[in-house]
N, C-alpha and C positions, 0 to 999 in steps of 0.2 A: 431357660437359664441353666447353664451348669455350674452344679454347688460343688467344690472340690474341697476333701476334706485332708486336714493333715493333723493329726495328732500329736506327734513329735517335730514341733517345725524347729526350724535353724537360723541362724546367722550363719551362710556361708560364706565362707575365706576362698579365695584360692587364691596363689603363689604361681607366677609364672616365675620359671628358670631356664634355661637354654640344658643344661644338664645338673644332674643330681649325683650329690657325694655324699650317698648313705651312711652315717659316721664321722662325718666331717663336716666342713663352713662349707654354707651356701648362701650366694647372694640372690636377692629376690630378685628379678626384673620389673614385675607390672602387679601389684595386688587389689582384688577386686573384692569389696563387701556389700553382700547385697541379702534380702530374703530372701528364703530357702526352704528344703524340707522338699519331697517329692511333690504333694499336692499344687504347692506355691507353683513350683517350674509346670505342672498341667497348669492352673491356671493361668502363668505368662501367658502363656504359648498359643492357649484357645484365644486369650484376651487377642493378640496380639491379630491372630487372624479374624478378627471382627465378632465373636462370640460373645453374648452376654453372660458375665462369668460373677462367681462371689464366693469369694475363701474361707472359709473356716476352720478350726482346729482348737488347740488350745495353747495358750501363750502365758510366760511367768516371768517376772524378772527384770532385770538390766536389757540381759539378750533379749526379752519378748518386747520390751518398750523401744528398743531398735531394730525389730522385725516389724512392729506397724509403723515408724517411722518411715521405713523404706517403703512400704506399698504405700503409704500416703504419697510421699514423694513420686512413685510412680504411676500413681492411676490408678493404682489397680484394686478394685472394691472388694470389703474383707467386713469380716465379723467374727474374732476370733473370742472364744470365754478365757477368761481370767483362773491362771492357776499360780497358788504362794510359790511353787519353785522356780529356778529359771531356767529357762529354756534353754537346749543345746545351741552350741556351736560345731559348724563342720569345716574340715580343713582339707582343702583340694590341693595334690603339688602337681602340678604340669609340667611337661620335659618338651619344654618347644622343640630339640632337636630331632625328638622319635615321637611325640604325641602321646608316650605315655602318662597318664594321669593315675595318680595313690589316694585315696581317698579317707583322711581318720574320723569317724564319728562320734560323738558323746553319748552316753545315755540319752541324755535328758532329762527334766525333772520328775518326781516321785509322784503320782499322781493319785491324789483320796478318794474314797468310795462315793463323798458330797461331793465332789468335784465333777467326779466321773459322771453322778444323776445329774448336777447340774446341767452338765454339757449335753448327755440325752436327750434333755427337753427345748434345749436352746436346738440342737440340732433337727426336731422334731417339727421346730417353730418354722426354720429353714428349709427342710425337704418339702415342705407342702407346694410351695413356689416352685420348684428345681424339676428341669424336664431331664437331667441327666445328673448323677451323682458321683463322683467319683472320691475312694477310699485308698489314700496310697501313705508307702512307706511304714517303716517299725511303728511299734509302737511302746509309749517310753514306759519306766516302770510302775508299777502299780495297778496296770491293764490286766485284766485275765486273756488269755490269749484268742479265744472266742467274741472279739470287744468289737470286730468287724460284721460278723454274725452278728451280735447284737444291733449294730446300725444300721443294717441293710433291714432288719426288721422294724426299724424303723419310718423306713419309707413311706410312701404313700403305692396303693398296687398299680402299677401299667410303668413307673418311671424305673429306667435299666439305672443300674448298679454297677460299676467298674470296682476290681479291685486289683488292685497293683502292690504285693505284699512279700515275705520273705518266711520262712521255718513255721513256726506253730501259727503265727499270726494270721499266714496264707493256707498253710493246711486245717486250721479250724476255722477260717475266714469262711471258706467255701461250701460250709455246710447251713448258711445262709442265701445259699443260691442265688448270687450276685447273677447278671444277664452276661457278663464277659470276666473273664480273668486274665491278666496280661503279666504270666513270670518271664522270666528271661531262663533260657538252657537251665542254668547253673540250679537257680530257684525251685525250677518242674521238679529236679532229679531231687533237690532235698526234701521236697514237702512228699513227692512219690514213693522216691527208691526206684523211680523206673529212669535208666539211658536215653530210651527212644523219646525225642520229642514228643512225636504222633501219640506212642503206646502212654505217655505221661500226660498229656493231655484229657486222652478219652479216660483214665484214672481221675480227675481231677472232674471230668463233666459225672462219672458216676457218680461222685461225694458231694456234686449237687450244683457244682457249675453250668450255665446252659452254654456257654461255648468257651473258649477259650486262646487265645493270642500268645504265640511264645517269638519271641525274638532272638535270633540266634545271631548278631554281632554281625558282619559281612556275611551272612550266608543267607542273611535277610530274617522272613518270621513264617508260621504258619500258623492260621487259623482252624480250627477243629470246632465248626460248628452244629447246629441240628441240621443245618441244610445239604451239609456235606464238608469238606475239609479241602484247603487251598495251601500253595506255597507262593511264593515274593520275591524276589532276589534283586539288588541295586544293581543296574549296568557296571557298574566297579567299584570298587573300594573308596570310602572317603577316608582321609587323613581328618583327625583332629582329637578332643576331647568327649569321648561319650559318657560323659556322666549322665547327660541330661539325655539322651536319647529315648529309654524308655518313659519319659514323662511325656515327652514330645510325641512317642507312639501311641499313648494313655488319650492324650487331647485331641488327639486327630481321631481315634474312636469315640472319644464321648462327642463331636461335632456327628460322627456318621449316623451314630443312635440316634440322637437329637434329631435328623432327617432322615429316619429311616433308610440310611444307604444301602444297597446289597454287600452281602460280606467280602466278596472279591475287592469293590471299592472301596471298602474299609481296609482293608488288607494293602492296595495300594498306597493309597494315603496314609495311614503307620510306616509302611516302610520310607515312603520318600520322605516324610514329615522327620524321622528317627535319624534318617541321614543328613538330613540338612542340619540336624540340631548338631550333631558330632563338627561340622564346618564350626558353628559360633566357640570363643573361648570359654564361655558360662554355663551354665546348665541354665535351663530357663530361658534360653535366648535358642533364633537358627536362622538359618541364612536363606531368607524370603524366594532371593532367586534362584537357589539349587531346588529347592522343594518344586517350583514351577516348572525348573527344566525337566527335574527327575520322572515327574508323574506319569509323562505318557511312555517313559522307557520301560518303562519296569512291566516285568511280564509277566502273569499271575496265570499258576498253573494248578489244575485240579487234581488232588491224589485221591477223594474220593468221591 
């Protein structure tokens, strides 16, 4: 099973529009509400490609009671604990004409020290089951920023650990020695201070990560493992929304862990898996037969 954790989950909105008039009226075209939050979009994503999957996080509110509404509605098997505030909303705007997507987040709600044990022990309850875990997105306030560390010590020993995370959450995350990290460019350089992908990487395995997955947008991802370090790159550029894409790369490795794949095919699969997800308009959602075409294009090459 993989248990994917989200702490700050959502109700996400997105807003299709053909173009955007920043400072002025816009008409919506197409809006979509659905559960959210990064963990949710890894678990769509596994579910969807036949994975035994079950969500957890913590949920509050109006917005948390139409966040399990929706995974009811969808299938999708969830055990999230109960917390008094409510839960964020995210709001996606889409420019169908160029594919760019703006993305506004909320906090989320305030989260207490009894809450936070609660969820500990409920998540304690959950890992013991879970042949892959994954820990993604912020996390809301009232977390100390070390709360992923805390989880991953949680565990049970031998089950890998994913973490997919941003600023203090990700750079003290890691000192929990999660089995993969997966920032994107942007992410490596803030938790590092390093440029280089590669050089931000191997920083990030010294601080106790055992390997590490960075995606760099069209330019594909690399992997920086104990085995050695690979690069990825899509045959071309997809058009679409990548919001969801690094969740979509998140689910494709917690399936590889899960059967112990070699890292290269790990590495394959994120990348096609990441690009098919940019095709779908949602995050959480990708387009079944890119993924299938993409696989055997994509050329994985060894930098070290």
């Amino acid at each position: 099973m993989i248990l994917t954790v989200t702490l700050n989950a959502a109700l996400d909105v997105t807003y299709e529009t053909s173009s955007v008039e920043w400072g002025g009226s816009n008409r919506v075209g197409t809006v979509v509400q659905r559960a959210g939050g990064k963990g949710v979009n890894v678990a769509r994503v596994a579910a969807a490609l036949g994975s035994p999957v079950l969500a957890t996080g913590l949920l509050g509110g109006a917005t948390g009671d139409l966040v399990r509404a929706d995974l009811d509605r969808s299938g999708l098997r969830h055990d999230f604990a109960p917390v008094a505030g409510a839960s964020r909303r995210t709001l996606t705007v889409v420019e169908t004409s160029t594919g760019a997507a703006t993305v506004l987040n909320e906090p989320g709600p305030h989260v207490t020290p009894d809450e936070w044990q609660a969820f500990l022990g409920h998540f304690r309850s959950l890992a013991g089951s879970a042949g892959v875990v994954t820990l993604s997105g912020s996390l809301p306030p009232g977390l100390a920023p070390d709360a992923y560390a805390t989880l991953t010590a949680c565990v049970p020993s031998g089950v890998p650990v994913i973490l997919d995370a941003d600023g203090n959450a990700l750079a003290r995350g890691v000192g929990g020695a999660p089995a993969l990290v997966k920032p994107n460019a942007e992410e490596l350089t803030r938790a590092t201070g390093i440029p280089s992908a590669v050089h931000g990487a191997e920083a990030l395995r010294t601080a106790g990560a055992r390997a590490v997955l960075v995606s760099m947008g069209p330019d594909g991802m690399i992997a920086v493992t104990p085995d050695g370090s690979w690069r990825a790159v899509p045959p071309s550029p997809v058009a679409g929304n990548p919001t969801g894409a690094g969740d979509a790369a998140v689910a494709a490795a917690a399936r590889s862990l899960a059967s112990g794949t070699p890292w290269p095919d790990l590495l394959r699969h994120a990348v096609a898996l990441s690009a098919a997800a940019v095709r779908a308009p949602v995050a959480g959602d990708f387009d079944p037969a890119l993924y299938t075409r993409l696989l055997p294009e994509i050329a994985v090459h060894r930098l070290t």
